[in-house]
C-alpha positions in Angstrom: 0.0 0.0 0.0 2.2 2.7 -1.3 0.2 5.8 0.4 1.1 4.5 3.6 4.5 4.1 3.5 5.5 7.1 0.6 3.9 10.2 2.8 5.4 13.4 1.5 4.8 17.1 2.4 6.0 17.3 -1.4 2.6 15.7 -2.2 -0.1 16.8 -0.4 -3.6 16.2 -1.1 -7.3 16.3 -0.5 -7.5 14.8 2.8 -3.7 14.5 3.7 -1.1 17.3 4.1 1.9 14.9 3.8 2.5 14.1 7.4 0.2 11.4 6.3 -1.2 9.9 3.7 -4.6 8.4 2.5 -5.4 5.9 -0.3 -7.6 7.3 -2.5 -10.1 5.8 -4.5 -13.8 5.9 -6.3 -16.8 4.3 -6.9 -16.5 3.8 -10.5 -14.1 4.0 -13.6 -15.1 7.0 -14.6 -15.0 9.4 -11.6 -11.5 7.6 -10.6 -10.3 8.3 -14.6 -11.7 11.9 -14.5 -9.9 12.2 -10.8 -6.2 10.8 -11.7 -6.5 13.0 -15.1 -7.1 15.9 -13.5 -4.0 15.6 -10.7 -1.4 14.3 -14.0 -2.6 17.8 -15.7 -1.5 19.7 -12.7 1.4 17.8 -12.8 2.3 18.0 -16.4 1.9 21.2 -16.7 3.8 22.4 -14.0 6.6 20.7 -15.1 6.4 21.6 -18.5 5.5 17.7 -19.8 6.7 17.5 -23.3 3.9 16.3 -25.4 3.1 12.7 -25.9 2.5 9.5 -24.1 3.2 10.2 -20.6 2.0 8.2 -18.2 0.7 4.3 -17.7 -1.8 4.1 -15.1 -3.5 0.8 -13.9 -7.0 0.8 -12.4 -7.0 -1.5 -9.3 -10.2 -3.0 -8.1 -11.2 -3.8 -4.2 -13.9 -3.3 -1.3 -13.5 -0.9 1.7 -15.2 -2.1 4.9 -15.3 0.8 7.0 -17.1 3.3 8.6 -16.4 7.1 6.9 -17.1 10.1 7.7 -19.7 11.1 4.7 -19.7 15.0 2.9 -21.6 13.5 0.6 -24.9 15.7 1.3 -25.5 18.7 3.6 -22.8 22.3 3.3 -19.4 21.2 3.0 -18.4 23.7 0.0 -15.3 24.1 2.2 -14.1 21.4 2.4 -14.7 20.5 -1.3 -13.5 23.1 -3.1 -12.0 22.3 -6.4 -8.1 23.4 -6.0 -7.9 24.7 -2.5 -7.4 22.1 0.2 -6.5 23.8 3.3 -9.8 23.6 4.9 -10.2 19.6 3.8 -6.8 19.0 5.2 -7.6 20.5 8.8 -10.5 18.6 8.7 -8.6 15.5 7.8 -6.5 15.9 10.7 -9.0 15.7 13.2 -11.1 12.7 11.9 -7.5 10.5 11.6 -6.6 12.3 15.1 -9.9 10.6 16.3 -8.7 7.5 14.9 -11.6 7.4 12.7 -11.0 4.8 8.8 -11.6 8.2 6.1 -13.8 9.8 4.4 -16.4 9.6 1.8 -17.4 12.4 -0.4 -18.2 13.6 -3.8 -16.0 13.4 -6.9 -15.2 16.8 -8.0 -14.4 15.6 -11.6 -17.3 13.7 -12.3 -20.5 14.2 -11.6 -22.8 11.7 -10.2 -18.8 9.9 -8.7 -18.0 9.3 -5.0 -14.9 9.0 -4.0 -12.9 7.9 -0.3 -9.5 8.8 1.5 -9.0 5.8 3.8 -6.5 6.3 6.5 -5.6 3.1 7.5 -4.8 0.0 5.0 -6.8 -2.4 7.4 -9.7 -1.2 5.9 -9.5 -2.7 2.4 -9.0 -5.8 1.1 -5.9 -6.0 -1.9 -7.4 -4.6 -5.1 -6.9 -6.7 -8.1 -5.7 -5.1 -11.8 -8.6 -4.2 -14.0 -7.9 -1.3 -16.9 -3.9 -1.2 -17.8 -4.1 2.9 -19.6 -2.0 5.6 -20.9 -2.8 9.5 -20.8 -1.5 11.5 -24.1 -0.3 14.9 -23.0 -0.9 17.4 -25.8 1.3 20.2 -24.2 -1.7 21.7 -22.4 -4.3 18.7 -21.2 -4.6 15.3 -21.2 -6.8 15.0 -24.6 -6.8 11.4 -24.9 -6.4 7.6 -23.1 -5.3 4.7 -24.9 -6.9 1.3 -23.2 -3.8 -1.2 -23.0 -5.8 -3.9 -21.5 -7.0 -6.1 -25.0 -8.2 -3.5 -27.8 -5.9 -0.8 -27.4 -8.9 1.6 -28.6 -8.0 5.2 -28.1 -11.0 7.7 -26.4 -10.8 11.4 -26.9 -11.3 13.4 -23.7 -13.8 16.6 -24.3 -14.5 19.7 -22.4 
């Protein structure tokens, strides 16, 4: 379980600040697809990605069995905001300090997605390999993925 044993303050995120980590996962393909494309933009452009193929990412499918704290319905604009984390990271803090598993909440790159940030690997059982994809860079976004896994079709990404 890579999260838990790679914790940056480099590499901050959502629901961790890099002091600790949390695996990060969805409810579906498509909101975890639209989630990892979003944080390889970010990350291609700001280190100026040449254009191409850049990345291989595998989708990994398991179960969670725990009990999370849910922002999936009620006000919690704050702690969901789309590129500003410091509010979801203080919160964070305290439900790990309370020893509680994570946190379920809406995907903010798919509509209609969930998403979790489990704190402890205990939680989950080992996901298996399902999708093997590559992102295409084309200098600015990541306009396309390439499915590796038997067909090698390539989809275009829009909007």
């Amino acid at each position: 379980m890579a999260p838990f044993v790679h914790a940056s303050t480099d590499r901050p995120g959502r629901f961790h600040d890099g002091t600790f980590c949390a695996y990060y996962a969805a409810n579906g393909y498509e909101a975890a697809l639209f989630e990892t494309v979003h944080h390889k933009q970010n990350f291609c452009a700001a280190t100026a990605e040449a254009p191409g193929w850049i990345a291989e990412m595998r989708e990994l499918v398991g179960r969670i069995d725990a009990v999370l704290d849910d922002l999936r319905g009620g006000d919690f604009s704050a702690l969901l905001r789309r590129d500003d984390y410091t509010a979801s990271q203080a919160f964070a803090r305290e439900v790990r300090a309370a020893e509680r598993d994570g946190i379920v909440y809406p995907s903010e790159r798919h509509a209609g997605g969930e998403c979790f940030a489990a704190f402890y690997p205990n939680v989950m059982e080992v996901p298996v390999q399902g999708r093997h994809i590559a992102y295409h860079w084309d200098g600015a976004r990541i306009d396309r993925i390439r499915d590796l896994t038997d067909d090698k079709r390539i989809f275009e990404i829009t909007g």
